[in-house]
C-alpha positions as CSV (number, residue, x, y, z in Angstrom):
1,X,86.8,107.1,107.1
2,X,83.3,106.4,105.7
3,X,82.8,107.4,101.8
4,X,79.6,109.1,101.3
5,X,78.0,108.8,97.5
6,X,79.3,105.3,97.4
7,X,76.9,104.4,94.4
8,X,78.7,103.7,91.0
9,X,79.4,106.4,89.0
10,X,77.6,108.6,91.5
11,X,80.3,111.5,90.4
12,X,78.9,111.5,86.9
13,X,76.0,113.0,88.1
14,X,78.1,115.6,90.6
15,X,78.4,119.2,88.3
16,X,81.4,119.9,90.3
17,X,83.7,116.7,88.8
18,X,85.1,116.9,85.7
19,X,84.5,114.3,82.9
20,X,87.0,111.7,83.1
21,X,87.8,108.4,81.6
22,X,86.6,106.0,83.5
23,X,86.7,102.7,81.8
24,X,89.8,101.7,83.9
25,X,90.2,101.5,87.2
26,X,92.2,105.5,88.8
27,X,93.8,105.8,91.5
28,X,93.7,109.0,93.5
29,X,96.7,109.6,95.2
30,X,99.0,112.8,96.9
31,X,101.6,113.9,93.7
32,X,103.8,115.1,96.4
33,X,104.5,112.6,98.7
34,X,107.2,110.7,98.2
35,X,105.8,107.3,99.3
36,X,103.1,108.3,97.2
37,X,105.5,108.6,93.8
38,X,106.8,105.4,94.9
39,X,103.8,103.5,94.8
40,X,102.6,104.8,91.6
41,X,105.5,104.5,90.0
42,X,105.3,100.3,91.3
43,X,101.6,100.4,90.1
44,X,102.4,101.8,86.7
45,X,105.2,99.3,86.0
46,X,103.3,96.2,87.2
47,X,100.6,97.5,85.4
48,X,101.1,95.3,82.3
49,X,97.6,95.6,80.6
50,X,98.4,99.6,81.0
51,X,94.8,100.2,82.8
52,X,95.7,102.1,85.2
53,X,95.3,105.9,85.7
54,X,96.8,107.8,88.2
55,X,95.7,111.1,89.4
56,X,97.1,113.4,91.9
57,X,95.1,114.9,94.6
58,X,96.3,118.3,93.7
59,X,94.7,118.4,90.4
60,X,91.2,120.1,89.5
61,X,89.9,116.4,89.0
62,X,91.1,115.0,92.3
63,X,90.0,117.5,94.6
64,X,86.6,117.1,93.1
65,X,86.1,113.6,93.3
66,X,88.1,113.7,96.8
67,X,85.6,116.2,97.8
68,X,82.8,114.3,96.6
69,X,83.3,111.3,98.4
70,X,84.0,113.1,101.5
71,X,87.5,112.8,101.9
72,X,90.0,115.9,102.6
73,X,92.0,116.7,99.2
74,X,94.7,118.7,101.5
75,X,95.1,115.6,104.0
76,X,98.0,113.4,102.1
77,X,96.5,110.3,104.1
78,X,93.6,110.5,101.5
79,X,94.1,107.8,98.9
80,X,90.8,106.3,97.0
81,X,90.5,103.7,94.0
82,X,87.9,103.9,91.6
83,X,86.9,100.8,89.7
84,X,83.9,100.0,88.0
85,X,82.7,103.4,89.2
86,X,82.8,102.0,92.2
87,X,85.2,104.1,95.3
88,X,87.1,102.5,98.0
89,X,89.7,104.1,100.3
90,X,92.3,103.5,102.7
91,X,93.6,100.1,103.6
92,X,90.8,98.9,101.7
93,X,91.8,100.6,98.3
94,X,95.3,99.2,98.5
95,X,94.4,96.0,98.6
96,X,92.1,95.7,95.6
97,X,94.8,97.8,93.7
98,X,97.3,95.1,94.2
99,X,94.9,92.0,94.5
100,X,94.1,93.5,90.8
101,X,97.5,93.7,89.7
102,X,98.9,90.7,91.2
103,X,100.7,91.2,95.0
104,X,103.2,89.5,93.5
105,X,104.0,91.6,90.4
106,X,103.5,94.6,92.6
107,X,106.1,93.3,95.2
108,X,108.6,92.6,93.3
109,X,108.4,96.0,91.1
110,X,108.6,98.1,94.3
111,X,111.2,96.3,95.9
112,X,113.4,96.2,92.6
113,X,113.5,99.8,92.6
């Protein structure tokens, strides 16, 4: 799926998204999916700088910034990365999550659990 509002930090400007940090790349992802729990629990322990931020879909701040970027905050296929104020989804947000934190580190984290 396309993102619309692709520019950085376009949400700042949205009155509908909450504040936020945002210094650190977040990761919007379904809190109820277990697949989902899996991989945040891999990104949070290969995550050695602690950077990271996970937020769940469910949440007041990830239906808004779901909804702003045009994705479906009920469809549990939605997953978007936001680094540098910058959004990226799908396929495409996995990979710079663990290109970021090292496909190595991240491998080896999920599959030890």
């Amino acid at each position: 799926m396309r993102l619309r509002n692709c520019e950085a930090y376009s949400y700042r400007a949205e009155s509908t998204v909450p504040s936020f940090d945002d210094k650190g790349p977040v990761v919007f992802m379904d809190g109820e999916c277990a697949l989902c729990s899996g991989a945040a629990r891999a990104i949070a322990k290969a995550d050695r700088a602690g950077e990271y931020r996970i937020c769940p879909i469910q949440s007041e701040l990830g239906r808004a910034v779901l909804e702003h970027y045009g994705l479906d905050p009920k469809n549990p296929d939605s997953w978007l990365y936001l680094v540098d104020g910058k959004p990226y989804s799908s396929l495409d947000a996995v990979i710079r999550v663990g290109i970021r934190l090292t496909y190595t580190s991240l491998m080896v984290v999920y599959l030890a659990d």
